[in-house]
C-alpha positions as CSV (number, residue, x, y, z in Angstrom):
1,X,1.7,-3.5,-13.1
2,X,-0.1,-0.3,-13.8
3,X,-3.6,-0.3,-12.7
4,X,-6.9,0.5,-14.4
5,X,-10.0,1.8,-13.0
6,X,-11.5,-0.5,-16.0
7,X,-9.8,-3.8,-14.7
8,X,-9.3,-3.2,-11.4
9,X,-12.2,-1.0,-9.5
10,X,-13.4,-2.8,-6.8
11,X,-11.6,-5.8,-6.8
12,X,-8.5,-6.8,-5.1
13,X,-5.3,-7.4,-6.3
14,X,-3.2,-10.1,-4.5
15,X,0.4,-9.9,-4.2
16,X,1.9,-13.7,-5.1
17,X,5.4,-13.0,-6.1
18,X,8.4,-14.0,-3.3
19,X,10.3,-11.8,-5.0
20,X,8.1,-8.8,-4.8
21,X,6.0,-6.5,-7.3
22,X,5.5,-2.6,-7.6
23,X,1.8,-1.8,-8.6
24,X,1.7,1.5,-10.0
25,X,-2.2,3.4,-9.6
26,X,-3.8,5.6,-11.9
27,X,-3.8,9.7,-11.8
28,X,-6.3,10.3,-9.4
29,X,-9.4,12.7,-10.9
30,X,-11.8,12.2,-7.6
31,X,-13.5,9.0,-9.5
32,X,-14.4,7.1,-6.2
33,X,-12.5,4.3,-7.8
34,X,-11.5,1.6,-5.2
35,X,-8.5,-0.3,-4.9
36,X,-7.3,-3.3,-2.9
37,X,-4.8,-5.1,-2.1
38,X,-3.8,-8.2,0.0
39,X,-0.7,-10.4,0.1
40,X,-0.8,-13.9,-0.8
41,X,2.8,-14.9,-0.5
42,X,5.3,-13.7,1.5
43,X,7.8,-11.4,0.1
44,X,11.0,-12.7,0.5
45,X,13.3,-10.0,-1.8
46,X,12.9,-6.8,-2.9
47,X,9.2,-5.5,-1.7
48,X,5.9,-4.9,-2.6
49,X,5.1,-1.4,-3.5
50,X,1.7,0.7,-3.9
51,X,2.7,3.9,-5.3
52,X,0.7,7.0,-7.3
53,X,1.2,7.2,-11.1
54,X,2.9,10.9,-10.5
55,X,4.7,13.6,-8.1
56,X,1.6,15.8,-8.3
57,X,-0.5,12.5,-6.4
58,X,-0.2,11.9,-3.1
59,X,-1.9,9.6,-0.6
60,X,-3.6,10.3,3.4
61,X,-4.7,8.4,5.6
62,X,-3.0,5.6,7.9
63,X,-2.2,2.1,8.0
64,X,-2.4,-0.3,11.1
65,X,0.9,-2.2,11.3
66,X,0.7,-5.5,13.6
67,X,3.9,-8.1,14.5
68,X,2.9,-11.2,13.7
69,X,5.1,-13.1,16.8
70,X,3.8,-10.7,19.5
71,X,0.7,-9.3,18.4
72,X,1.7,-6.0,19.3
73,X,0.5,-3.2,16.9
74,X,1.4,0.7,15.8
75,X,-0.3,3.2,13.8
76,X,1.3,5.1,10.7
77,X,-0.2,7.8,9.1
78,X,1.2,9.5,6.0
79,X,2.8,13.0,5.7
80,X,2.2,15.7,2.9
81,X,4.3,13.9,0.1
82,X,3.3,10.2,1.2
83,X,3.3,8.4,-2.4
84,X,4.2,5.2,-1.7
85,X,3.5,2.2,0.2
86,X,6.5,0.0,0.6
87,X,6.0,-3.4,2.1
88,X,9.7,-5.3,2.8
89,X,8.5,-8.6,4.1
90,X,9.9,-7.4,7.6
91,X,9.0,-4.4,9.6
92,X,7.0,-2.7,7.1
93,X,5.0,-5.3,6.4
94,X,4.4,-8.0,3.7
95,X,3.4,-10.9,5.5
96,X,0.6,-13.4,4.1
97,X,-2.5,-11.3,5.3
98,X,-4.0,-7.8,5.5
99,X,-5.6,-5.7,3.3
100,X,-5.4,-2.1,2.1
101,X,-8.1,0.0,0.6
102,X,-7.2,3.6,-1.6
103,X,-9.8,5.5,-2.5
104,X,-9.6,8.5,-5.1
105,X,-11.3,11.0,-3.7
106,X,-10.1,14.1,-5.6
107,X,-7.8,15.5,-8.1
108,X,-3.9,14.4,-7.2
109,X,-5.5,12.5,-4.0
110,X,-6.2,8.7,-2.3
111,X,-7.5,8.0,0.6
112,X,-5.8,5.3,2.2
113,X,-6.5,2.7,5.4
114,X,-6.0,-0.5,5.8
115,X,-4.4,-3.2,8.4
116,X,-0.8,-5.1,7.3
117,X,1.8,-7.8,9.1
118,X,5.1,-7.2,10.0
119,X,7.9,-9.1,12.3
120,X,10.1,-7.2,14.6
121,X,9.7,-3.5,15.3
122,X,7.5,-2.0,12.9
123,X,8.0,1.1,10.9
124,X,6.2,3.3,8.8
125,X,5.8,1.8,5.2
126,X,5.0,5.6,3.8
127,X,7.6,7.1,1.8
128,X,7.6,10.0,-0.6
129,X,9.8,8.1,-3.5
130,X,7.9,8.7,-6.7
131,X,9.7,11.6,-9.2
């Protein structure tokens, strides 16, 4: 889905498809708009993706990635062209839990933070993908 700041400011959006979902956020302006979101149900194919509406946005901040079997746990942080969040249900995350927070906090700009699950080694779930 594409996201509102009408419909979905401040409240969370929960990820309950197996078969994964992108959510696509508005052009950031610097609104303070929040947005979060939590998986419910385990993605099983495909992913579930957070990425900006546009090339021009981009996202910083970092995201705490911890293995569900071990407890073990890594920091990501993103890089200059960091647009999207890409959860595979593995070692990017997108187990039943978590919760991330983006902020917009200026023109072409999110804050992001937030704490996923993953199994096995994890890896960053940054990406610069959108065109």
């Amino acid at each position: 889905p594409i996201l509102t700041a009408a419909a979905h400011d401040g409240k969370i959006v929960v990820f309950n498809r197996a078969a994964g979902v992108t959510a696509t956020l508005p052009a950031a302006t610097g609104s303070g708009a929040v947005y979060r979101f939590s998986v419910g149900t385990l993605v099983t194919s495909n992913s579930y993706k957070i990425q900006v509406a546009d090339a021009t946005d981009v996202m910083a901040g970092s995201l705490i990635t911890t293995d569900q079997a071990d407890g073990s746990a890594s920091t990501f942080s993103t890089v200059a062209a960091s647009d999207t969040i890409t959860m595979n249900g593995g070692t990017t995350g997108g187990l039943v839990g978590g919760l991330i927070t983006l902020v917009d906090i200026a023109t072409d700009k999110y804050s992001v933070t937030g704490t996923i699950i993953a199994t096995g080694t994890e890896a960053t779930p940054f990406s610069a993908a959108v065109s």
